[in-house]
C-alpha positions in Angstrom: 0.0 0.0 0.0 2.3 3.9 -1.3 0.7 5.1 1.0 1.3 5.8 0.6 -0.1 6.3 -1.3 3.3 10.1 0.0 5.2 15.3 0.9 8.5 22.3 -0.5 8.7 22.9 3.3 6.9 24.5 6.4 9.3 27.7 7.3 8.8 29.8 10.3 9.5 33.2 9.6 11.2 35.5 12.5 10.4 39.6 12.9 12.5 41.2 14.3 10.3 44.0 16.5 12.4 47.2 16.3 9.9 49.2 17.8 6.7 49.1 20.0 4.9 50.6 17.1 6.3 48.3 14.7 5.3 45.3 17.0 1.6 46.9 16.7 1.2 47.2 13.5 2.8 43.5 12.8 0.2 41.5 15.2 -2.4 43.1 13.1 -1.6 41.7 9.1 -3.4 39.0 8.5 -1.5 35.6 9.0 -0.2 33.8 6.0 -1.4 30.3 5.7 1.6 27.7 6.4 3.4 26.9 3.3 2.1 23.1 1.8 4.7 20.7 0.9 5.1 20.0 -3.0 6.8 18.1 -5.4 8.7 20.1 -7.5 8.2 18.5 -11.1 4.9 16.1 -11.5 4.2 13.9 -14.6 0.4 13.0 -14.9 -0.2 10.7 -18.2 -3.2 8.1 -18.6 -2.6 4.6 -18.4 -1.8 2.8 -21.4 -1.9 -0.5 -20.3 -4.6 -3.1 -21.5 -4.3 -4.7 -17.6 -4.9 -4.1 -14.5 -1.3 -4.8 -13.7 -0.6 -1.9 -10.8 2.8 -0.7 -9.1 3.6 2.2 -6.4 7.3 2.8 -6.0 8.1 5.4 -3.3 11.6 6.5 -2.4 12.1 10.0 -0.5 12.8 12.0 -3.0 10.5 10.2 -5.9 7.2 8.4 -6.2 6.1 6.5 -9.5 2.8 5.4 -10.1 2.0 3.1 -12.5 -1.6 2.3 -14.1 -3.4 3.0 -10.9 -6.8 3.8 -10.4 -7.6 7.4 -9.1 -9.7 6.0 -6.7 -6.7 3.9 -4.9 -4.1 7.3 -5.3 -7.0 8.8 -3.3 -6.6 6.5 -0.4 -3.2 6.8 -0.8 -3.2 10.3 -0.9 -5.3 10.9 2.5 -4.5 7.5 4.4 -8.6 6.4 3.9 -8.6 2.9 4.9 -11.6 2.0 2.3 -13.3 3.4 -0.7 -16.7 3.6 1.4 -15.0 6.5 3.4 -15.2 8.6 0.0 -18.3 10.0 -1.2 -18.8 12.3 -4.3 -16.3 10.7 -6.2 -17.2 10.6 -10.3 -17.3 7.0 -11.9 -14.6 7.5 -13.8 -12.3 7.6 -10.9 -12.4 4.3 -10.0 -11.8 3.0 -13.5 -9.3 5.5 -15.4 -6.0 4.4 -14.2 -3.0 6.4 -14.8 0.5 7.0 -14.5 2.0 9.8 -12.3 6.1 10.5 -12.0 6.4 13.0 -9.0 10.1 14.4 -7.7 10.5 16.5 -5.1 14.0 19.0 -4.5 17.3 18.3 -3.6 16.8 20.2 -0.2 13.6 18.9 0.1 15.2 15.1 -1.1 17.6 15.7 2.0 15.1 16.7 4.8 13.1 13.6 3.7 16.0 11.6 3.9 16.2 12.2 7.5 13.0 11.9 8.8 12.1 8.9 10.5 9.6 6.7 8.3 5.7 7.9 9.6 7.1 11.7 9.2 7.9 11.3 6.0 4.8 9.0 4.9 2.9 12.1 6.2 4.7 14.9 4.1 4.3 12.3 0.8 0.7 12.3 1.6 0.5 15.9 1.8 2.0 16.6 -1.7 0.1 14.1 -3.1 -3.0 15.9 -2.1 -1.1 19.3 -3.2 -0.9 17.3 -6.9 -4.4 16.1 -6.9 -5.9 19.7 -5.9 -3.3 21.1 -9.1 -3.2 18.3 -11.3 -6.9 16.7 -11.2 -8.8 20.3 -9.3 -9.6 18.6 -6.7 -11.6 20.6 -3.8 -12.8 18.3 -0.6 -14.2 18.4 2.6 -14.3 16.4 5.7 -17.0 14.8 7.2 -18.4 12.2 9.5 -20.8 9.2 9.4 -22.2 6.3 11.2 -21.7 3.2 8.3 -21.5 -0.4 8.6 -17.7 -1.6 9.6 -16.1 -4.7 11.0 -14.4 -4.5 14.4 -11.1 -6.5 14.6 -11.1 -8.5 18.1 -9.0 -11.4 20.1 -10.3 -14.5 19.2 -11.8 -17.1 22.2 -8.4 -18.9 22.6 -6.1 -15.8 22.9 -3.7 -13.7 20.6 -1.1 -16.2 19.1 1.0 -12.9 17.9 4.5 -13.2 19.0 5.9 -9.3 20.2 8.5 -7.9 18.3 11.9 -8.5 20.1 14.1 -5.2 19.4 18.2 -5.6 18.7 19.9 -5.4 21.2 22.4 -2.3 22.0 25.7 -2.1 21.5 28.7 -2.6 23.8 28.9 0.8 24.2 25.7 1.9 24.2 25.5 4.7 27.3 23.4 3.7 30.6 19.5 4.2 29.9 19.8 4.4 26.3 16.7 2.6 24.8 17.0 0.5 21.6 15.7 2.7 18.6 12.2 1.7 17.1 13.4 0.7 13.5 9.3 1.1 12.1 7.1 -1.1 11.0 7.6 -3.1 7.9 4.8 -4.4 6.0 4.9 -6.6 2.8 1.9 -7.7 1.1 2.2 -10.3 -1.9 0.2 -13.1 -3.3 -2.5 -13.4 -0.3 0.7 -13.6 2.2 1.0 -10.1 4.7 4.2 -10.2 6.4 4.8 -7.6 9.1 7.8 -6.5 11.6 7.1 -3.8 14.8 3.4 -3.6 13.6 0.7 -2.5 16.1 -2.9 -3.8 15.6 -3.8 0.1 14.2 -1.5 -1.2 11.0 -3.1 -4.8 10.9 -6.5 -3.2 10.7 -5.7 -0.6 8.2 -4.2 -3.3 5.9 -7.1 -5.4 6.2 -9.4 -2.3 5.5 -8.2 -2.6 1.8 -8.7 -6.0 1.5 -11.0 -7.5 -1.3 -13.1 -10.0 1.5 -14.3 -7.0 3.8 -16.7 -5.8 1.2 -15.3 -1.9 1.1 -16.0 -1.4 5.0 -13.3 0.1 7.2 -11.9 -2.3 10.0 -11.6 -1.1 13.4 -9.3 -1.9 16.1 -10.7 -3.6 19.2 -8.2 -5.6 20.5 -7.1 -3.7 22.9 -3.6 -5.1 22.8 -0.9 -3.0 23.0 2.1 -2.6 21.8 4.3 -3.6 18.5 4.4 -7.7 17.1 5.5 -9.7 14.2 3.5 -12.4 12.3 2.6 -13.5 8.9 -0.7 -14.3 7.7 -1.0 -16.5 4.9 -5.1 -17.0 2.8 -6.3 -17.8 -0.2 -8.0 -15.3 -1.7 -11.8 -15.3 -1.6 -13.3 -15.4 -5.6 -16.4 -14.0 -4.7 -16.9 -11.1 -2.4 -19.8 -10.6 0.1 -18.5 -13.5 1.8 -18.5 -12.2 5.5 -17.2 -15.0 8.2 -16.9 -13.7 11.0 -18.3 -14.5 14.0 -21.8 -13.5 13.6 -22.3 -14.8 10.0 -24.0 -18.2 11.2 -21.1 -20.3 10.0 -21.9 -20.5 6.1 -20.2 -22.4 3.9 -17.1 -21.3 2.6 -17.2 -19.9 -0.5 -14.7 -20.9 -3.4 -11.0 -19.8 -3.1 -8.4 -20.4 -5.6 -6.5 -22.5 -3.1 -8.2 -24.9 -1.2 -4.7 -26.0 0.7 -5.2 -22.5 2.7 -8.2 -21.0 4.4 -9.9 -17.9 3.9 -8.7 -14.5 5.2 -11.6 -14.7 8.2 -10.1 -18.5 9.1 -6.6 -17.8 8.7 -7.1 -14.6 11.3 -8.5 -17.2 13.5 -6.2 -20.1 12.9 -3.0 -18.2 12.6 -3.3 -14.8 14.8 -5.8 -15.6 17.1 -7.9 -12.9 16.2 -11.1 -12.1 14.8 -13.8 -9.5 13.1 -17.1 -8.9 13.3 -19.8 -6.9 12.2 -20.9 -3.6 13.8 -21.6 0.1 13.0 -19.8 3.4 14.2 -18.9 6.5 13.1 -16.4 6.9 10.3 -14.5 9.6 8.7 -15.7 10.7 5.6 -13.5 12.2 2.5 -16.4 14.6 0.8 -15.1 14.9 -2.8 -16.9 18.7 -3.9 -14.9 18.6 -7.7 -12.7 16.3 -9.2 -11.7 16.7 -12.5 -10.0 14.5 -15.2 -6.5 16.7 -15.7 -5.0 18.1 -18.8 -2.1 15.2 -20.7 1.1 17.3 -19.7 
């Protein structure tokens, strides 16, 4: 997910008061809104491609998208966890796919460089929304509403996630120094998610884009705390609509394209210890006002 799907810099500008007067008059211009951070050069083409073979590369001075849908660079773009959180969004959107080649500066390239690895997912978030309200005119609002979700809980036998065990320090390290949180690391390929220093926030998101939970969001109610590893391995469900949690009444299972593994519902189960099931609550909504196709640059 490249993000994520994701960010020119914030500068805080110093007066220097040379007078009581001057102070006056300063505290009552209007305040400039804080700079956004940009990319500095941003390629927007349409897809080309007769599949629906997609691929986010994301490095911190460059992200390259290639023949994704506008609806998926959307959840990207604002960390949405499911296409039900948007609303307003033309049809077109979810099946014109394109290709976007974004760089940022080289100061820019070396302040991302540094930051640790949420701060600058953030800032690549906030210049892909800077591109989307340029490139595509977008204009959005925020807004809230009760929907259907599922709720991501510990299963009747207990978590079987193992925590994450941290390096340890060096020889040398001084007295109270605390190992440094490397981030989490998630990999998702061929119905296999493999994660290290993931909290149950990150399991949840990931399984918010996942084809089986029908386009609802996936809400964390484990209430374990903390960071783990684990890999869960399924077999991808052929049809959708095909809910088992813990409320569905036990149906039967319905056709996956490997019947050596379970479904995504049974592997949580069998292989985390962990379960979802199906509730409402309120959910943040990404109100889209104008979204336009943009102009081949």
């Amino acid at each position: 997910m490249a993000a994520c799907v994701s960010i020119a810099m914030h500068r805080l500008l110093a007066t220097a008061l040379l007078g009581s007067g001057l102070a006056t008059y300063a505290q009552n211009l209007p305040q400039a809104e804080p700079q956004k951070h940009g990319f500095e050069v941003v390629s927007v083409k349409p897809s080309a491609a007769t599949n629906n073979n997609s691929n986010i590369d994301g490095t911190p001075d460059h992200i390259k998208i290639q023949n994704v849908p506008l609806q998926q660079i959307l959840l990207m773009s604002f960390g949405i966890r499911s296409k039900s959180q948007i609303d307003g969004m033309p049809d077109w959107a979810s099946s014109e796919r394109f290709n976007i080649d974004a760089k940022v500066d080289d100061e820019t390239a070396a302040v991302m460089q540094k930051l640790p690895r949420e701060e600058r997912r953030k800032r690549q978030q906030e210049m892909l929304q800077a591109m989307l309200e340029d490139r595509f005119h977008m204009k959005m609002h925020w807004s809230k509403k009760e929907l259907p979700v599922y709720v991501l809980t510990v299963a009747k036998g207990g978590s079987k996630l193992k925590p994450t065990v941290l390096p340890p320090l060096p020889p040398n390290a001084e007295p109270g120094t605390k190992p440094q949180d490397p981030g989490t690391s998630v990999s998702i390929s061929n119905s296999t998610m493999t994660v290290t220093n993931g909290n149950m926030e990150a399991l949840a998101e990931n399984l918010s884009r996942m084809a089986e939970m029908d386009g609802r969001v996936v809400l964390d109610r484990t209430n374990l705390p903390g960071k783990f590893d684990w890999t869960l391995d399924w077999a991808p469900e052929r049809q959708q609509n095909s809910f088992r949690g813990a409320d569905s009444g036990n149906p039967a299972p319905a056709p996956t394209a490997d019947t050596s593994k379970p479904n995504l519902f049974t592997a949580l189960q069998e292989q985390l210890g962990l379960k979802v099931e199906q509730d409402k609550a309120p959910v943040d909504l990404l109100v889209i006002d104008d979204l336009e196709r943009p102009t081949e640059n």
